[in-house]
C-alpha positions, 0 to 999 in steps of 0.5 A: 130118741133113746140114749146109748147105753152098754149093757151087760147080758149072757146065758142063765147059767153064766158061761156066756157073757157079753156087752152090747151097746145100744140105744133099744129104739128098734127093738123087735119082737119077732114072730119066726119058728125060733124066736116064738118059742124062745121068747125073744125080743132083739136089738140089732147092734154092729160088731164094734158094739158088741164084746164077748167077755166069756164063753165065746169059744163054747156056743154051739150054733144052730141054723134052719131055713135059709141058714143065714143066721147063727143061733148061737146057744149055751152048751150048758143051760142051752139059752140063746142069748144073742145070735149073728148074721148079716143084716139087709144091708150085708154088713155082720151083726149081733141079735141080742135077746133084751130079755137076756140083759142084765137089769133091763125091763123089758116095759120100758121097751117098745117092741116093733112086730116083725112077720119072720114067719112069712119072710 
């Protein structure tokens, strides 16, 4: 099993900033409209596992399909580096983009395929 870790991670031009806190066991890769072209590969992480340090109050949020999840992008670079929802369960969480997190390789990670596209 993973070990749980806090990462640091935010936007390109820095404005967003965040920790998460995570152990990267279930980490997808999914196949939707919007993350297909974004390029993101998420872990998922409860709201007491996740700390806005900055930019919180700037992000501007997009919604399509069912409106159910919150894209949340930065104003200024326009990078989505996390986004929130409510997860199968109904409980509020945090997508975070690992390719977003600060000094993580992303080949030390194991990306589980999720068909978004047809859910």
């Amino acid at each position: 099993m993973a070990e749980m870790k806090t990462y640091t991670g935010g936007c390109h031009c820095g404005q967003v900033r965040y920790e998460a806190t995570t152990d990267l066991a279930q980490v997808v890769s999914c196949n939707c409209s919007i993350c297909h072209k974004i390029g993101a590969v998420l872990t998922f992480v409860p709201p007491e596992q996740f700390k806005s340090l900055s930019g919180a109050n700037v992000v501007q949020t997009y919604q399509f399909n069912k409106k159910v999840i919150n894209h949340l992008h930065c104003p200024t670079c326009g990078v989505e580096s996390y986004a929130t929802g409510k997860g199968p369960d109904g409980k509020e969480m945090f997508a975070v983009n690992l390719r977003c997190l600060d000094g993580l390789d992303l080949s030390t990670v194991t990306p589980f395929p999720y068909n978004g596209r047809d859910a």
